[in-house]
SERO-4910 file (N, C-alpha, C, O; in steps of 0.05 Angstrom, whole numbers):
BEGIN
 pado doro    nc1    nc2    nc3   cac1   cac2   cac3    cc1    cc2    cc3    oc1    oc2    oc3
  Unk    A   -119    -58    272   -104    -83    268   -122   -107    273   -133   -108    295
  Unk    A   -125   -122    259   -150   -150    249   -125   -175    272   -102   -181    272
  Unk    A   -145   -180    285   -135   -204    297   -133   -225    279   -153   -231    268
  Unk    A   -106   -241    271   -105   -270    264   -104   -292    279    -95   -292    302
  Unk    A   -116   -318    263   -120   -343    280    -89   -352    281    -73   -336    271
  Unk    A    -80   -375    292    -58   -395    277    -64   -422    285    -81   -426    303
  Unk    A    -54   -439    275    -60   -466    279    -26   -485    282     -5   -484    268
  Unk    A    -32   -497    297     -1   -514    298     -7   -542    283    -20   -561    291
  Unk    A      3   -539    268     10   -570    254     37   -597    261     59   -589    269
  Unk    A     33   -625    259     51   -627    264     58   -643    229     43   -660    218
  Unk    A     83   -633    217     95   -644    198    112   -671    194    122   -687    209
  Unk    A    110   -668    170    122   -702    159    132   -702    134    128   -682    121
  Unk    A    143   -720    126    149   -715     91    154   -746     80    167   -765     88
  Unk    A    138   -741     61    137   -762     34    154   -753     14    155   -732      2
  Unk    A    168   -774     11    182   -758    -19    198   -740    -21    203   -732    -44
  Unk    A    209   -729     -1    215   -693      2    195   -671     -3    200   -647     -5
  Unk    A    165   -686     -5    139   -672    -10    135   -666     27    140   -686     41
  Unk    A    126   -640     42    121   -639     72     95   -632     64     86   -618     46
  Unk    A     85   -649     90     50   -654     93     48   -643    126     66   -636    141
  Unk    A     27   -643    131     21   -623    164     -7   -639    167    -20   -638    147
  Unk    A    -19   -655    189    -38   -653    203    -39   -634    234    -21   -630    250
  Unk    A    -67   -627    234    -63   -618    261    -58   -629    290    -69   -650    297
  Unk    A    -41   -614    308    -33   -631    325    -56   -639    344    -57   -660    357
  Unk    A    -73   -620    344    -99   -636    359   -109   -667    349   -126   -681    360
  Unk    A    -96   -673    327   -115   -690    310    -88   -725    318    -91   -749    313
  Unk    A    -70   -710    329    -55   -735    324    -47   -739    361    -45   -722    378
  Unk    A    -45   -772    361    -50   -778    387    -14   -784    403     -6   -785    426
  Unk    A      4   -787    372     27   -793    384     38   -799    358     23   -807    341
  Unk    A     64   -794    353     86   -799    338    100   -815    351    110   -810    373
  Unk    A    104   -847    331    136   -862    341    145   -876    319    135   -879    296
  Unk    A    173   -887    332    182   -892    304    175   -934    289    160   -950    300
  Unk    A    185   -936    271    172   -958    261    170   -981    287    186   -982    306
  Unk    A    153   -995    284    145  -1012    298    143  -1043    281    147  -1045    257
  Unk    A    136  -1063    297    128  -1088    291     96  -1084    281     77  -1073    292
  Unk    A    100  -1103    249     67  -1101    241     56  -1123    227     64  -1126    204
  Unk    A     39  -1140    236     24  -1155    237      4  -1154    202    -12  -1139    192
  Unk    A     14  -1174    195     12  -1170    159    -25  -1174    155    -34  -1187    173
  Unk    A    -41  -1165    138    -65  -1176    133    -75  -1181    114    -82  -1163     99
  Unk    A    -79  -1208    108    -82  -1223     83   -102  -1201     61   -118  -1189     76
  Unk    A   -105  -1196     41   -128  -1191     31   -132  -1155     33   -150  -1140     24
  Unk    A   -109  -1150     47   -123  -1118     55   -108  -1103     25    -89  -1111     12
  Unk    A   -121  -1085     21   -110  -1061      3    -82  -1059      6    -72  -1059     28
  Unk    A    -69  -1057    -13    -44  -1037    -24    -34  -1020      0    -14  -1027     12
  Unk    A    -47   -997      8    -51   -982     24    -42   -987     52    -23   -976     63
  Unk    A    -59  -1005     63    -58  -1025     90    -43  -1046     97    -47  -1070     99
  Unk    A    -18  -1028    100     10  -1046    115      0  -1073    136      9  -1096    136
  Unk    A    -18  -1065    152    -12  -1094    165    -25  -1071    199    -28  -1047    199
  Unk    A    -29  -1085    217    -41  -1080    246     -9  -1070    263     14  -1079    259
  Unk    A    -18  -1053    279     11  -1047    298     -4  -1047    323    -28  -1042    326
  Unk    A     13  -1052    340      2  -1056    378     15  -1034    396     35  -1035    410
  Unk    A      0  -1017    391     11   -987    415      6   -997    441    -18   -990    438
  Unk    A      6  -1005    461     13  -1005    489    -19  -1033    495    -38  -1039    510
  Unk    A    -10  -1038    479    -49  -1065    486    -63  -1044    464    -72  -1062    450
  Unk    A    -70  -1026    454    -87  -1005    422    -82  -1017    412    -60  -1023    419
  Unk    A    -93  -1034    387    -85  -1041    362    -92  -1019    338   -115  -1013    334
  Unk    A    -74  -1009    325    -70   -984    304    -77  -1004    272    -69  -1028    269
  Unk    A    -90   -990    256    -87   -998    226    -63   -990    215    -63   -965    220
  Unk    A    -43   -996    203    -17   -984    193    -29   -975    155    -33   -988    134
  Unk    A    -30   -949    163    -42   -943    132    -18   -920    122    -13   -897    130
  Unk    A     -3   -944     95     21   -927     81      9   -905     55     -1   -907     33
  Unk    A     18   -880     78      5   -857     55     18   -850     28      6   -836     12
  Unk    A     50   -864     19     66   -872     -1     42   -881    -20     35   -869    -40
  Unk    A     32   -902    -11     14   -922    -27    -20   -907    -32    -33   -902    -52
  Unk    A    -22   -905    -13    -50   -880     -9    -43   -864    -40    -58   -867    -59
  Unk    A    -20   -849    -39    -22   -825    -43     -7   -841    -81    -10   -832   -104
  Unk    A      2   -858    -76      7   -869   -115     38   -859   -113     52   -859   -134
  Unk    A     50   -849    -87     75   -838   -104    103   -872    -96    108   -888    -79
  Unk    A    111   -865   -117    125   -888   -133    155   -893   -123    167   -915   -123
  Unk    A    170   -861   -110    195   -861   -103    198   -883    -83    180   -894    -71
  Unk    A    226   -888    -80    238   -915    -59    227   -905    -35    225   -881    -27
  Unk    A    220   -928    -24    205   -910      6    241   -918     33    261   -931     31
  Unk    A    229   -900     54    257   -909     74    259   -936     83    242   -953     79
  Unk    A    277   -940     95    287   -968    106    264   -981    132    257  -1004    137
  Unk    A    256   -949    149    236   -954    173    224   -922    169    239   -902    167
  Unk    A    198   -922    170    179   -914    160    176   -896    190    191   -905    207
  Unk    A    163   -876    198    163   -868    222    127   -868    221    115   -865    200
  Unk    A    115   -871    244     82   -870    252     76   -845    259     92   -831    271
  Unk    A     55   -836    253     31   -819    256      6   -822    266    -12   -816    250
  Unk    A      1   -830    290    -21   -848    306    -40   -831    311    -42   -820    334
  Unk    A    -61   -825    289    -83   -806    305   -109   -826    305   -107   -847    293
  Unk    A   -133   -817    320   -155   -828    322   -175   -825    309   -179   -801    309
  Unk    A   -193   -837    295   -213   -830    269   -234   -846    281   -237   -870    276
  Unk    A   -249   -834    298   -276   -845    321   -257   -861    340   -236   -852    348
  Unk    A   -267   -885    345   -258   -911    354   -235   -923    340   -224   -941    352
  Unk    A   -228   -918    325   -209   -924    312   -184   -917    306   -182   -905    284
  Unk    A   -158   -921    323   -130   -916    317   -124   -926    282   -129   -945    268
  Unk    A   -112   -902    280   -104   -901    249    -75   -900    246    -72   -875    246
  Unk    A    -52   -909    243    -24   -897    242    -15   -898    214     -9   -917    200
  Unk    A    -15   -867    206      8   -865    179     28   -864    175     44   -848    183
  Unk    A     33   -887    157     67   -884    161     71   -865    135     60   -866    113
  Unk    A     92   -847    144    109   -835    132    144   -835    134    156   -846    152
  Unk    A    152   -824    117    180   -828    108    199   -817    135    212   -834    147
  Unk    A    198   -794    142    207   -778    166    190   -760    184    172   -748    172
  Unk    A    192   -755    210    184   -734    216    186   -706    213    211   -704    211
  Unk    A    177   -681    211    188   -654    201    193   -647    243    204   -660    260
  Unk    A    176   -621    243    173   -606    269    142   -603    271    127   -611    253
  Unk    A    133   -591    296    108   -577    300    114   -549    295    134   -539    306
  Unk    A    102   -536    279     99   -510    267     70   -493    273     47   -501    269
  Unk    A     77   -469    282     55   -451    284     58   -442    257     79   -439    245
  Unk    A     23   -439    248     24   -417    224      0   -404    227    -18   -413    241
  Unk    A     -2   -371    208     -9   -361    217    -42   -365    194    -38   -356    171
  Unk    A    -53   -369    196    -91   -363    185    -80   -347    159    -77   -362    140
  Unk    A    -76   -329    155    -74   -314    131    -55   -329    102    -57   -323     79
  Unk    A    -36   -354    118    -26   -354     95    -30   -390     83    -16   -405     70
  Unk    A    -60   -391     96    -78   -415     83    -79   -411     57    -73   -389     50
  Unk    A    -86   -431     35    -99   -425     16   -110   -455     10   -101   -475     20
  Unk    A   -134   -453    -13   -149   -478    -24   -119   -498    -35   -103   -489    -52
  Unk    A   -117   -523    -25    -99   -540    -51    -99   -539    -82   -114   -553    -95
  Unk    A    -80   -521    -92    -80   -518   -123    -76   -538   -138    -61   -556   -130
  Unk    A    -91   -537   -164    -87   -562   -189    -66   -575   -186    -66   -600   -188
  Unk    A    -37   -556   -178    -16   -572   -196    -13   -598   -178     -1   -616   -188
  Unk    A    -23   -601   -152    -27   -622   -132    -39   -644   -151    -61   -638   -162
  Unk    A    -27   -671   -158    -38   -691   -166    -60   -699   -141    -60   -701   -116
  Unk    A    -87   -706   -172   -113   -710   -151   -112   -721   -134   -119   -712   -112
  Unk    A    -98   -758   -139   -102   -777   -126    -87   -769    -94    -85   -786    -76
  Unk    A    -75   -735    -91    -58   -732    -64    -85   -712    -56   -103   -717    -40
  Unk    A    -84   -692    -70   -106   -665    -75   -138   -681    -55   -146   -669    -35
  Unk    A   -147   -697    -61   -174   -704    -48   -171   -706    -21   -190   -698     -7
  Unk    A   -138   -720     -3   -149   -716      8   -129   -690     29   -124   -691     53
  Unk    A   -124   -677     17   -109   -652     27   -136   -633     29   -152   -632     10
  Unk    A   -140   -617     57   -155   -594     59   -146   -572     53   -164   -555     52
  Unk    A   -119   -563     46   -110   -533     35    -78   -540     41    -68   -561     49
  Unk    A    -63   -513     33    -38   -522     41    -30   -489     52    -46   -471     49
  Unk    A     -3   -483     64     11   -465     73     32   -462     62     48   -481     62
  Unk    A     39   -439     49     64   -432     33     88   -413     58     85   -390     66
  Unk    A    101   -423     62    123   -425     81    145   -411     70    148   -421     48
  Unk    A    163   -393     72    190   -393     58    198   -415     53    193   -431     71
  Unk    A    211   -423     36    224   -441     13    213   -472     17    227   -492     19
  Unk    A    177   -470     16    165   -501     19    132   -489     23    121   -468     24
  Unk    A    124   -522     23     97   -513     15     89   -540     28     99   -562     25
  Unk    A     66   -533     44     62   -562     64     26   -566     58      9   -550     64
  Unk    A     25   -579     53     -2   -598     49    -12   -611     73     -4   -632     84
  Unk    A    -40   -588     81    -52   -607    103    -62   -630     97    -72   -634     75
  Unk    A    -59   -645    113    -65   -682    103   -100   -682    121   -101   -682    145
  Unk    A   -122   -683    106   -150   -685    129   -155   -713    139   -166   -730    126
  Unk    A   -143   -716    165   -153   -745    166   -185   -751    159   -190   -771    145
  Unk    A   -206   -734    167   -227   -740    159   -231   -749    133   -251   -763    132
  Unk    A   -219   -746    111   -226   -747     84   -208   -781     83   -217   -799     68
  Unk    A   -191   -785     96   -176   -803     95   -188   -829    110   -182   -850     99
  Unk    A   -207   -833    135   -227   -834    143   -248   -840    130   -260   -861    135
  Unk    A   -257   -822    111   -287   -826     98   -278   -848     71   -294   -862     60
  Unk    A   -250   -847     63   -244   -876     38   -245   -889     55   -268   -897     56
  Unk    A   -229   -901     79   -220   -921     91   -244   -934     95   -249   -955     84
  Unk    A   -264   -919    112   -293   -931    121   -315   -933    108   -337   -940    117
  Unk    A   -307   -922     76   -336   -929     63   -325   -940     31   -338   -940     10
  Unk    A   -299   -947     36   -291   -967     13   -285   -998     19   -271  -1013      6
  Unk    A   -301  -1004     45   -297  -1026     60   -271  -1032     65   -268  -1056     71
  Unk    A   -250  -1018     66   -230  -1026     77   -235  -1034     95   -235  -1058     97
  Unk    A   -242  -1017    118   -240  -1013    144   -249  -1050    154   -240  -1067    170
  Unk    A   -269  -1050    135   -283  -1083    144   -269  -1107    142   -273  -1130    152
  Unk    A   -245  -1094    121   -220  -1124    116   -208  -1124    138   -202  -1146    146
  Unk    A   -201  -1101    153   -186  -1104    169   -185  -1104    193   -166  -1097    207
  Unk    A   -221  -1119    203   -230  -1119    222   -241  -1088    241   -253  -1091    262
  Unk    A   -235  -1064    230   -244  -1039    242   -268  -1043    244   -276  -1059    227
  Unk    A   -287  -1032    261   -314  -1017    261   -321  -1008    240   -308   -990    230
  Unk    A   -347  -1017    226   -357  -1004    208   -382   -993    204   -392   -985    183
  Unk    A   -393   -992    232   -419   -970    229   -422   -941    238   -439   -932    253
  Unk    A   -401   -928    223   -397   -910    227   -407   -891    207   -389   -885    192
  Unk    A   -428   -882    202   -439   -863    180   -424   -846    173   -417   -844    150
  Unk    A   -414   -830    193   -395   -808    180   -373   -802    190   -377   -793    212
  Unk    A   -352   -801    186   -320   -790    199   -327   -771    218   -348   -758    215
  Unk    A   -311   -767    237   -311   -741    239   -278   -746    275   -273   -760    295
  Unk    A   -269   -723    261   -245   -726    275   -244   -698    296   -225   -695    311
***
């Protein structure tokens, strides 16, 4: 009998689309907050939020990700850290934290539109759903080397992501 890994994710959903980062990777879940607008920033980049004196980037993965549906009334946060840098994604709802088990990983398939697909690391097929890990690293490596990061006052000598 082959030992399996598992990994706990914590879930979210766009769209009725569920996405999973790992829970090591996220520093706190809350719900919408007050956010501080910034002139000039990307599509993407809602505006600055204030976790306890932290100032967070509010980066809408709706907009990230191109999808078009009505978004919710209050958006819920996803506050993980990308180096020095608080990142919070807003998404539509929270799901649960979910164990899964290693075996039932697979690569993100085609039918994943790219502009979501790049930055998804694989996904988990679940009875009746299918959850898309979200890599903050990859999410991370646009933010900080498409100068976003620099509009919106973040740190930008950071060569390489790494979460």
């Amino acid at each position: 009998m082959s030992a399996t890994s598992t990994r706990q994710l914590c879930t979210f959903f766009i769209a009725d689309r569920m996405y999973g980062i790992d829970v090591m990777k996220v520093q706190e879940v809350t719900k919408a907050l007050p956010m501080t607008a910034i002139p000039l920033a990307p599509q993407f980049v809602h505006g600055l939020i204030n976790l306890r004196g932290q100032i967070s980037t509010a980066i809408g993965l709706r907009e990230l990700f191109e999808i078009s549906d009505a978004p919710p009334a209050e958006p819920m946060n996803v506050v993980c850290r990308l180096n020095e840098v608080l990142v919070s994604f807003l998404v539509d709802r929270i799901g649960d934290v979910i164990e899964l088990e290693s075996t039932d990983f697979e690569s993100a398939p085609e039918t994943i539109p790219e502009k979501v697909r790049r930055f998804v690391e694989g996904v988990y097929k679940i009875p009746g759903a299918l959850i898309s890990v979200l890599d903050v690293g990859k999410v991370g490596e646009f933010f900080f080397k498409s100068g976003n990061a620099h509009a919106v006052g973040a740190p930008v000598a950071h060569p390489a992501v790494t979460v």
